[in-house]
C-alpha positions in Angstrom: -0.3 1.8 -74.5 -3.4 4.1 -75.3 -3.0 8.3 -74.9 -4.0 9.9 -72.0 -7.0 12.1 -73.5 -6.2 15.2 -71.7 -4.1 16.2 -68.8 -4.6 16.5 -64.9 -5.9 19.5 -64.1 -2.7 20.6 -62.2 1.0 20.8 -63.5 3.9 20.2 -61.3 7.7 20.5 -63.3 9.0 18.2 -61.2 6.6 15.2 -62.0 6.7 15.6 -65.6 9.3 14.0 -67.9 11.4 16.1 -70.4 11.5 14.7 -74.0 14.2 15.2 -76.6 12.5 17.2 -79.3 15.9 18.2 -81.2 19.4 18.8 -80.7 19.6 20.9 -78.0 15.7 21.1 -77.6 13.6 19.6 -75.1 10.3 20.0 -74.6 8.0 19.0 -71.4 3.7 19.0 -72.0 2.5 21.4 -69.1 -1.0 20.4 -70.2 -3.8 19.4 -73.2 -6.9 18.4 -74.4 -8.2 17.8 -77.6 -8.6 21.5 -78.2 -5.6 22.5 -76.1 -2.0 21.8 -75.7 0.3 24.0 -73.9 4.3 22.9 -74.3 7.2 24.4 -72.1 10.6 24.4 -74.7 14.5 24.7 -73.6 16.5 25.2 -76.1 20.5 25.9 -75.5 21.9 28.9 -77.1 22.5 28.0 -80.8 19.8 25.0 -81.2 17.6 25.5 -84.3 14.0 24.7 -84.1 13.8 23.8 -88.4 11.3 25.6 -90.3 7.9 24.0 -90.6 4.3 24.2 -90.3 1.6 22.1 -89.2 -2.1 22.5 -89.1 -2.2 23.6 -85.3 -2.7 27.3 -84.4 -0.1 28.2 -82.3 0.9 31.2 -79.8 4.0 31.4 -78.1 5.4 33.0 -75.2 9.6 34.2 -74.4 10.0 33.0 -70.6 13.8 33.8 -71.3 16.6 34.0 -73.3 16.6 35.5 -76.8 15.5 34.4 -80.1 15.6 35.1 -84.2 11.9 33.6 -84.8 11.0 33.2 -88.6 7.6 33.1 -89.4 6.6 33.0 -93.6 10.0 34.4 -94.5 10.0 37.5 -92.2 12.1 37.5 -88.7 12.6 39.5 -85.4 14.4 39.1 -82.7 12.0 38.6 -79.5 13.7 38.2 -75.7 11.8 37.8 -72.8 8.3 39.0 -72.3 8.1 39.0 -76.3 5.7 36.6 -78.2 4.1 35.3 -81.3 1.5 33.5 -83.2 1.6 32.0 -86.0 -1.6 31.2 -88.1 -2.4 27.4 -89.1 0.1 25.7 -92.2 2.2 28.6 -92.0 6.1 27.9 -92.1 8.2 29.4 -89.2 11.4 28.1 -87.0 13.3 29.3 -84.4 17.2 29.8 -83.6 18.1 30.2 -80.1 20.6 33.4 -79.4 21.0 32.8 -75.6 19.8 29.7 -74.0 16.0 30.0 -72.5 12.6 28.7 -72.8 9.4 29.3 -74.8 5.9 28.6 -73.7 4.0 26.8 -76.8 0.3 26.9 -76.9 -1.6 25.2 -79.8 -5.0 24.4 -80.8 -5.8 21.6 -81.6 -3.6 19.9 -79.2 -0.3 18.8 -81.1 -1.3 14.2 -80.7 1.9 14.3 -82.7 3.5 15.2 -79.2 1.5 12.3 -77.5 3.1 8.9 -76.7 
């Protein structure tokens, strides 16, 4: 099965498949391109998204809920409306306070994400 190289110009939710990304995670691609992916994320109140980093740029936005984000060692605590960005091979993780979702956006697009 070859990769789609980029996405349909148009998103709708409801014809788009949710993936597992971790326990109490999912994760749903809204759309990409080789210089462009942008991710919608659930997680339920108490999932952890692990620290890590990758080469990918990435800015992210609070739709809802309320999170401790970590980002090189130093956290806040962002609710709706917040965001951040975190810089390329820089280690940072999330733990969800109260269930909600975060908008992803990274650049390059995340082919790790790609079936």
């Amino acid at each position: 099965m070859s990769i789609k190289q980029e996405s349909d110009v148009f998103f709708k939710t409801n014809k788009t498949e949710w993936e597992h990304a971790d326990i109490g995670i999912t994760r749903q691609i809204v759309a990409h391109h080789k210089d462009l992916m942008v991710v919608s994320v659930t997680f339920e109140k108490g999932a952890i998204g692990t620290i890590h980093n990758h080469v990918h740029t990435q800015g992210s936005y609070v739709v809802s809920g309320k999170f401790e984000i970590t980002i090189n060692g130093k956290s806040e605590i962002l609710e709706a409306g917040d965001g951040f960005y975190v810089p390329p091979n820089t280690p940072h993780g999330a733990k969800c306070l109260e269930s909600g979702i975060l908008i992803d956006s990274f650049n390059p697009a995340r082919e790790d994400f790609l079936k």
